[in-house]
Each structure stands twice: as structure tokens, then as C-alpha cells.
C-alpha positions in Angstrom: 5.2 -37.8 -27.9 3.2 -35.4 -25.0 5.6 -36.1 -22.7 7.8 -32.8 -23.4 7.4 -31.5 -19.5 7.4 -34.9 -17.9 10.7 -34.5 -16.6 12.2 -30.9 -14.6 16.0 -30.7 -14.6 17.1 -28.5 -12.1 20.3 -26.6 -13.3 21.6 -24.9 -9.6 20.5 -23.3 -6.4 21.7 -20.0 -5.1 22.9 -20.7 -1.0 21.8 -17.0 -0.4 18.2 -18.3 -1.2 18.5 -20.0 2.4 19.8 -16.8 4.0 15.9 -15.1 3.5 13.5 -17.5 5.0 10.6 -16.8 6.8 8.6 -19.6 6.9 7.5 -20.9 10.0 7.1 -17.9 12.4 6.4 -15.1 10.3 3.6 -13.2 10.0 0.9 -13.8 12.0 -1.7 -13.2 9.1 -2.1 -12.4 5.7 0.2 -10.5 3.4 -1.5 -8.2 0.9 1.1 -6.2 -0.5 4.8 -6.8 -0.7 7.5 -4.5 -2.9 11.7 -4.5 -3.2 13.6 -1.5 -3.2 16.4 -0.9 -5.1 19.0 -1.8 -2.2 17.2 -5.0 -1.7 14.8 -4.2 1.4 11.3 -5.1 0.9 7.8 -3.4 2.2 5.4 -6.3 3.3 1.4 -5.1 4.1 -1.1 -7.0 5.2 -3.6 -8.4 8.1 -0.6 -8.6 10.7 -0.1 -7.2 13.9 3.5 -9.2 14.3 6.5 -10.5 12.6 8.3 -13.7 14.3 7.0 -12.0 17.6 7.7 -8.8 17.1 4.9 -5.9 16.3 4.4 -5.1 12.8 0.8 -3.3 12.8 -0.3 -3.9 8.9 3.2 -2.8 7.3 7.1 -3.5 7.8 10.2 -3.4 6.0 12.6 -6.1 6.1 16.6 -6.3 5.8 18.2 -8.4 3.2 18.8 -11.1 5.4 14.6 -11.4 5.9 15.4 -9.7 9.8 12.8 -6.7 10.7 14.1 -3.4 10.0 14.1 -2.1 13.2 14.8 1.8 11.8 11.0 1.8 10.1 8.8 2.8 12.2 4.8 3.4 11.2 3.5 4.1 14.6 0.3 2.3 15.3 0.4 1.1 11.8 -3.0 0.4 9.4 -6.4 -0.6 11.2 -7.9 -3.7 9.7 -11.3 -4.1 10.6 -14.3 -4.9 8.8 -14.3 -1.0 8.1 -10.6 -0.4 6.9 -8.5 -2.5 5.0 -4.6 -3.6 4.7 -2.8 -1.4 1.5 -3.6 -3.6 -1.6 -0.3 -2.2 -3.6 2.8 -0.9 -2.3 5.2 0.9 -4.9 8.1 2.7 -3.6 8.5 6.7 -3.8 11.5 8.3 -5.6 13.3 8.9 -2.0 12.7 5.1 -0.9 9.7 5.6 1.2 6.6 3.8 0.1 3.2 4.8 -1.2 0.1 2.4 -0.4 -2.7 1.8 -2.0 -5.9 0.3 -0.5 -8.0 -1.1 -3.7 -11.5 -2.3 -2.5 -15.0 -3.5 -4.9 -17.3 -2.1 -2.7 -18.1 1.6 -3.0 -20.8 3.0 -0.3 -22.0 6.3 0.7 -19.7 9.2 1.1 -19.9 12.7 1.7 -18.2 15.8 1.0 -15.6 15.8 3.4 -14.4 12.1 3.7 -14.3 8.6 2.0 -15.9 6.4 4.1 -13.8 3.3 3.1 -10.4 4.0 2.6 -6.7 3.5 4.6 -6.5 4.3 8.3 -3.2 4.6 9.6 -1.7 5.2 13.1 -5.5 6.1 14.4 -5.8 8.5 11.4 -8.7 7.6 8.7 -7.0 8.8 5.5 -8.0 8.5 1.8 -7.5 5.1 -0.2 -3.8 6.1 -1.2 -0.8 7.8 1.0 2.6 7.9 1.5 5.1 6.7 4.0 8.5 8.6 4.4 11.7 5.6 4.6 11.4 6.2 8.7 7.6 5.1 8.4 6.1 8.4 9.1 3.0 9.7 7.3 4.1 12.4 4.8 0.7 12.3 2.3 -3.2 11.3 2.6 -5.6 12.9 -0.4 -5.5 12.7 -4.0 -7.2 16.5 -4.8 -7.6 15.3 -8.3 -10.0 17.9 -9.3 -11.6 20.8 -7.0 -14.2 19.6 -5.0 -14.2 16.0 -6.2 -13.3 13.2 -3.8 -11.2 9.8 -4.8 -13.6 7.3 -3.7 -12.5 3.9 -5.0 -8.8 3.3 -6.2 -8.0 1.1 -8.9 -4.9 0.9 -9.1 -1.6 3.5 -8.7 1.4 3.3 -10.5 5.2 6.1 -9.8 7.3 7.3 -11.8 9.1 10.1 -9.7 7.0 12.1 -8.6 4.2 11.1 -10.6 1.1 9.6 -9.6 -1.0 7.4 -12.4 -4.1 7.0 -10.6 -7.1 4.5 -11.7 -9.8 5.9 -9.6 -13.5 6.4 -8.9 -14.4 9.9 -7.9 -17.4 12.0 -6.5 -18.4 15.0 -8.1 -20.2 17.7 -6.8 -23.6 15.9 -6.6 -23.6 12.9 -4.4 -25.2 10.4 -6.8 -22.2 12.0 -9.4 -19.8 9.3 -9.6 -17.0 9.0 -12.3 -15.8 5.4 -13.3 -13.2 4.3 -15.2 -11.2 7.3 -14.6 -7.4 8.1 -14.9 -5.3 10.8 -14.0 -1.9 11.7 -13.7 -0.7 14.0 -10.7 2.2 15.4 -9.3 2.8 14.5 -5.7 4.4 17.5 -4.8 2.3 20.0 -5.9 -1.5 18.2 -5.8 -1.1 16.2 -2.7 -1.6 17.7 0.4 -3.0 17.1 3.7 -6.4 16.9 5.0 -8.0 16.6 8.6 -10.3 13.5 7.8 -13.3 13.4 10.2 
């Protein structure tokens, strides 16, 4: 009378399940991040530098068939060292590029004009949350969320066109004045922009 799951029927397989495989020689470390466009493709960040051999510095795209989308191209891709981490969340923009989202517990010094720990991508230290255009390229780095306030811990991101929900920690004008638990909705195309992190 407990046995109700003792026994698994299966009722069918799909034969394009075997077309995207990847196990065996596929990434050559950990994937953090992973996220499916619309037409099928998929993001995959993480730890790696390659993908069954090929580079694939901390973020890719693959084709349908699982085969390395040869048309993305990130440049040096994300840094992961015991400084910078791989993007934590991947969601994908309203034109089909991708934003990425570096989530970390530990929140240490910062000043006024950088976030210590955050995303650094081809050789660039940028804030914890940018986006990539569809070819790869860079197109946004810092969250201006208020003026003069830094994002110094991201929660958590979520798009809905070109809105940004942000869960955030952020540094007010005083060093020691830190904001927790905060969220804030911004629009990418008018409260993004760029900044030369140094």
C-alpha cells in the first residue's frame, strides 16, 4: 500500500534528444549559467576556457544541434580568478543578446569609483551586471541606480524589454553606507551607460 512510485513507466523518447549531446568532451569546467533563446540557441557561462577543444573564455552560445556558434564572439571572454567570477545568471535581452549577472556572498571594500568584486570581461573590470550584444560584443557595464551610489552586490536581475529588475546591494555616499535588500527597476536605455572602471 506505499508502493505507489515503485514502478516508472516510461511513455516515449524524442530521437532529437540524441541530436544535442555534449557529454564527454564538453566543457572543460564548470557551468554556472546556462539560458535558451527563443530560436532555440542557448548561452552557457561558467569556469571554462574551451568547448570540445575549442576556446570558449567563460561564455558561448551553442546551435541547436549542441555545435559552437561560431558567429558569437566575446573576445577574451570573463576572467575567473580568485578575484572575478563566471556570470551567475544569464537572461537574454529584448534583441537576443544576453545580459549576465555575477551574484557573489561576499561584499568587501569598495570605493567611489569601482566595485572591487564584480564581472571582468575581455581584460575589462566591469560592474556585477552587463550586457552582451548577439555578436558577443560588450554593449553595457554600470547600473547608475541612483546618483552617486554604486551597485556593489547583485542579487539577482530579472528583463522584461528593456527593463531591468535589479536585487542589489548599493553604496551610498558614505563608505560604511550600505543599502540591503534593495530593489529597483531601470531602464536599460536610458540609466545604463558606460564607465571607465579603474
Amino acid at each position: 500500500e506505499n508502493a505507489a512510485f515503485s514502478e516508472v513507466e516510461l511513455v516515449g523518447t524524442s530521437a532529437s534528444e540524441e541530436v544535442f549531446s555534449v557529454f564527454g568532451a564538453g566543457f572543460d569546467a564548470p557551468v554556472t549559467a546556462m539560458v535558451a533563446r527563443s530560436d532555440g540557441k542557448i548561452y552557457v557561462a561558467g569556469e571554462f576556457t574551451k568547448f570540445k577543444g575549442v576556446t570558449a573564455p567563460g561564455i558561448c552560445r551553442l546551435n541547436l544541434d549542441g555545435t559552437l556558434d561560431a558567429t558569437f564572439n566575446p573576445g577574451s571572454g570573463f576572467t575567473c580568478d580568485a578575484e572575478y567570477g563566471p556570470p551567475t545568471q544569464l537572461v537574454v535581452s529584448s534583441t537576443g543578446g544576453v545580459w549576465c549577472g555575477y551574484s557573489t556572498t561576499r561584499l568587501i571594500e569598495v570605493v567611489p569609483t569601482r566595485v572591487a568584486y564584480a564581472l571582468k570581461f575581455d581584460g575589462v573590470v566591469r560592474t556585477a551586471l552587463i550586457r552582451l550584444g548577439t555578436t558577443g560584443a560588450f554593449e553595457y557595464d554600470e547600473a547608475e541606480l541612483t546618483p552617486g551610489s554604486n551597485l556593489v552586490r547583485l542579487g539577482g536581475f530579472a528583463v522584461d524589454g528593456t527593463k531591468v529588475y535589479l536585487a542589489y546591494t548599493k553604496k551610498g555616499p558614505d563608505t560604511d553606507n550600505f543599502q540591503w535588500n534593495s530593489i529597483a527597476r531601470v531602464d536599460s536605455g536610458t540609466l545604463f551607460r558606460r564607465r571607465t572602471m579603474v
